[in-house]
N, C-alpha and C positions, 0 to 999 in steps of 0.2 A: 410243332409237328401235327399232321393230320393225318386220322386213318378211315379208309371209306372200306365197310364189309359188306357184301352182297348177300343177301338172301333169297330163297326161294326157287333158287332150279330145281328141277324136278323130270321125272318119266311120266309121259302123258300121250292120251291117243290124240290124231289128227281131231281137232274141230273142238279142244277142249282150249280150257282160259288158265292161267298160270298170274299173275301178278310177282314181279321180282320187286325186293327193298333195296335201298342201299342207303345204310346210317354211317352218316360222317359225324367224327367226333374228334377231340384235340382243339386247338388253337386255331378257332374262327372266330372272323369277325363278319361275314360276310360271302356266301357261296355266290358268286359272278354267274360262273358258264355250267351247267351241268349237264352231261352227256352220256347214252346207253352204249357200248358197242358189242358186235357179238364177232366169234371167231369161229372158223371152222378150219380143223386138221390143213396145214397145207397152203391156207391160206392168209391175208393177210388180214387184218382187222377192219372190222366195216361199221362205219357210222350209223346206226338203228333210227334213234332218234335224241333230238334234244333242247333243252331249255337254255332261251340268253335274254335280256336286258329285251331283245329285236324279237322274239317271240318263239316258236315251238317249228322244228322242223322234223321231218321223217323221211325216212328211207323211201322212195319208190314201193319197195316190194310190201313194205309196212303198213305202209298208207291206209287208214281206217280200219285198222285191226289192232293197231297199240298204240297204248295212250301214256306220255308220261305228264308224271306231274310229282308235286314238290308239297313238304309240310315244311315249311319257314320253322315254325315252333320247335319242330323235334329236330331240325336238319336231318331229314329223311327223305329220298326222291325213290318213287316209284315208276315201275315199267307193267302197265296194265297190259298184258295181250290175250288178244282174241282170237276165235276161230284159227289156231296153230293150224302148222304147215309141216311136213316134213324137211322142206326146205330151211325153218327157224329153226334146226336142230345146229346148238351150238355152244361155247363158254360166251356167259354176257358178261360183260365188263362195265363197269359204272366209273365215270371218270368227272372231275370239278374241277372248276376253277376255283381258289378259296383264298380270299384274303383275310391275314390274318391280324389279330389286337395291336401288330405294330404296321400296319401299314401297308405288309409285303403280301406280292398275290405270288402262288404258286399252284402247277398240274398236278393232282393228283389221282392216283388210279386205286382200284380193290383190286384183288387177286382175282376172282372172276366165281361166275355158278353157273352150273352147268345145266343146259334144260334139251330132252331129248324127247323129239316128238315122233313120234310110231305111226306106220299109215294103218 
């Protein structure tokens, strides 16, 4: 089994930076796909940003304000953002792909952090 915990939401004024973690731990042998998404009240879950094999993609609205990126060593993936928005107010979710010591790949989500950005 795998468990991915999110860290690092927070309350923060518009134009401030926040970095979220997300440490996976358990039965890896290999994280494939890793993905950010954030949620807001109401609606449905939206793809931020993410890392795959094909390279680094991002949201529209994201675009050169957040960065993810990955520590192989720790299985740890980060979501650097910048200059917030009142709009990035949301629950962000960290989500992988994770194959494990026997073989088998499986989705995996964290429960989510919440980051609220103030104008």
């Amino acid at each position: 089994q795998v468990q991915l915990v999110e860290s690092g939401g927070d309350f923060v004024q518009a134009g401030d930076s926040l970095r979220l973690s997300c440490a996976a731990s358990g039965d890896i042998a290999q994280i494939n796909v890793i993905n950010w998404y954030r949620q807001t009240p109401g609606q449905q879950r939206e793809l931020v940003a993410g890392i795959s094999s094909g390279g680094t993609e991002y949201a529209a609205a994201v675009k050169g304000r957040f960065t993810i990126s990955r520590d192989n060593a720790k299985n740890t993936f980060y979501l650097q953002m910048n200059s917030l928005k009142p709009d990035d107010t949301g629950v962000y979710f960290c989500n992988a792909n994770i194959r494990s010591t026997y073989n088998n790949d499986g989705d995996y989500w964290g429960t989510g952090t919440l980051v609220t950005v103030s104008s």
